[in-house]
N, C-alpha and C positions, 0 to 999 in steps of 0.2 A: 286632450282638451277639444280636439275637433268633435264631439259624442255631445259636446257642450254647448259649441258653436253653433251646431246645427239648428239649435231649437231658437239661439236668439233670432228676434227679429231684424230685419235691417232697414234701419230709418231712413241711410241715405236711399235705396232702393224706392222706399216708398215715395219721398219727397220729388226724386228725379222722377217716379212714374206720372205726376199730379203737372209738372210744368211741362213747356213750350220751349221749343228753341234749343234743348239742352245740346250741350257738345261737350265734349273731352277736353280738359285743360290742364296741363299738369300734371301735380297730383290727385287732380279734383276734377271738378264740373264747372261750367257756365251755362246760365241760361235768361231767358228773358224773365225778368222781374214781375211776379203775375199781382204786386200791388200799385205800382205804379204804370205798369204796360211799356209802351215804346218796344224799338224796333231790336236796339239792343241786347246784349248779354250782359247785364250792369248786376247778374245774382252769382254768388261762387258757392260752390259747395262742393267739402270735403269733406271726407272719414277720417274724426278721429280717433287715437291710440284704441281709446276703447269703444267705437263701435259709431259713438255718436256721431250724427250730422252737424259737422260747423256752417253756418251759411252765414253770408254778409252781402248786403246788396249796396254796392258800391253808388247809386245814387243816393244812399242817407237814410233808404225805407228800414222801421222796425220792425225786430222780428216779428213782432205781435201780427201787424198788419200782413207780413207776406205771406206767413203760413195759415192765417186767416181766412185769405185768399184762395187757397186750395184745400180749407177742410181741419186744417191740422191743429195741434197746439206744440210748445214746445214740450211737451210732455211725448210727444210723438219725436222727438231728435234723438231720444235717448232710447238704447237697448234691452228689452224687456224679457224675461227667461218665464215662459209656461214651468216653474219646477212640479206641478204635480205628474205632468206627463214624462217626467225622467225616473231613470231606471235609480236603483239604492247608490251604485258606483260615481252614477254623475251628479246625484247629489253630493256624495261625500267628495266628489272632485270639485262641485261649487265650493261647500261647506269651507275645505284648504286654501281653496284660490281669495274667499276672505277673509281669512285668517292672515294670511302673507302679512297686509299691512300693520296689523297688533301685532307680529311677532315679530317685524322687525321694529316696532316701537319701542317694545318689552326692551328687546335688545339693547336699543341705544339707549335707554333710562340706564338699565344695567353696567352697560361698559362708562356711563358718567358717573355714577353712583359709585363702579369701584375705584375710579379717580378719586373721589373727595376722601375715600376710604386710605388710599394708597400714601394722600397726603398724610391726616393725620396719623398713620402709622408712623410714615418716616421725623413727623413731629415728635410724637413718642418715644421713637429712637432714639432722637438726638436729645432725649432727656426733659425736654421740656412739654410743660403743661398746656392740654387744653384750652384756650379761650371759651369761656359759656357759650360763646355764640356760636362756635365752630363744632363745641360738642355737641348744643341744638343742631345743628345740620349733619353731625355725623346721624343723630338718631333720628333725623329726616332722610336721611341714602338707606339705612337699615329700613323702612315703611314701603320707600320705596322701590326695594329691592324685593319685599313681599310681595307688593304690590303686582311688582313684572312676573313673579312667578305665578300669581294666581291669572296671571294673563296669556302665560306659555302652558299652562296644566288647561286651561278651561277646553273644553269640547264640544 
C-alpha cells in the first residue's frame, strides 16, 4: 500500500503549512486560530485514521470561517488519489482496498441470513410448520443471500 500512499495528498500538511504559531501537541498540532487571531494556540489539528485533517478551534470558530481564512475549503481536509498517474497494480490495489467494506457487508448479511435459515430448519425438524410470515422471511434471507453473492462476485 505504501506505491498508494505515495500519491495521496496530505491535507494535514497543507493546512499546517497555511497557519501561524503551529507547534506539536500530542498526537496532533496546535496553532493560532487564523479566523479569530489572538495570541493563542486555541486551533488543534490531527490526522485522521484515514488521512484526513480533524481540526477544532477551541474558542467556538467554524470550520467554514477558519479554513476560509487561509484559502481552503473542507473539501481540502480530505485525501485525494491522482489515479490516472498510477500504475495497473495500484489501481487494482485501490480497486480491493474498496471493496473490503462490501465484502465484509456481503458477509455479515450472509452469516444473519444463514441464522434465520438455521432456525427454520431446526423448526422443520421438530416437525412443525412454518408460520406465512416466517416463510415470507425465509424467502427474504434466500434474496438476500443472492444479493451478497452478486456483491462478493462483482469486480
Amino acid at each position: 500500500m505504501s506505491a498508494v500512499r505515495s500519491i495521496v495528498t496530505d491535507p494535514v500538511g497543507l493546512l499546517l503549512s497555511r497557519l501561524d504559531g503551529v507547534m506539536a501537541a500530542g498526537k496532533g498540532w496546535r496553532a493560532r486560530c487564523p479566523a479569530h487571531g489572538g495570541r493563542s494556540r486555541s486551533l488543534s489539528i490531527v490526522a485522521g485514521d484515514n488521512g484526513a485533517a480533524l481540526v477544532h478551534c477551541f474558542a467556538g470558530c467554524q470550520i467554514h470561517d477558519v479554513l476560509g481564512a487561509v484559502g481552503l475549503t473542507v473539501g481540502d481536509l480530505f485525501p485525494t488519489r491522482d489515479l490516472g498517474s498510477l500504475t495497473p497494480e495500484q489501481r487494482r490495489e485501490v480497486r480491493r482496498a474498496a471493496a473490503i467494506p462490501k465484502w465484509a457487508g456481503a458477509l455479515d448479511v450472509l452469516a444473519m441470513e444463514a441464522n434465520v435459515m438455521l432456525l427454520a430448519a431446526a423448526q422443520l425438524d421438530e416437525g412443525r410448520s412454518l408460520h406465512p410470515d416466517d416463510l415470507n422471511r425465509l424467502r427474504i434471507a434466500a434474496l438476500r443471500i443472492f444479493d451478497a453473492r452478486e456483491v462478493l462476485h462483482a469486480r
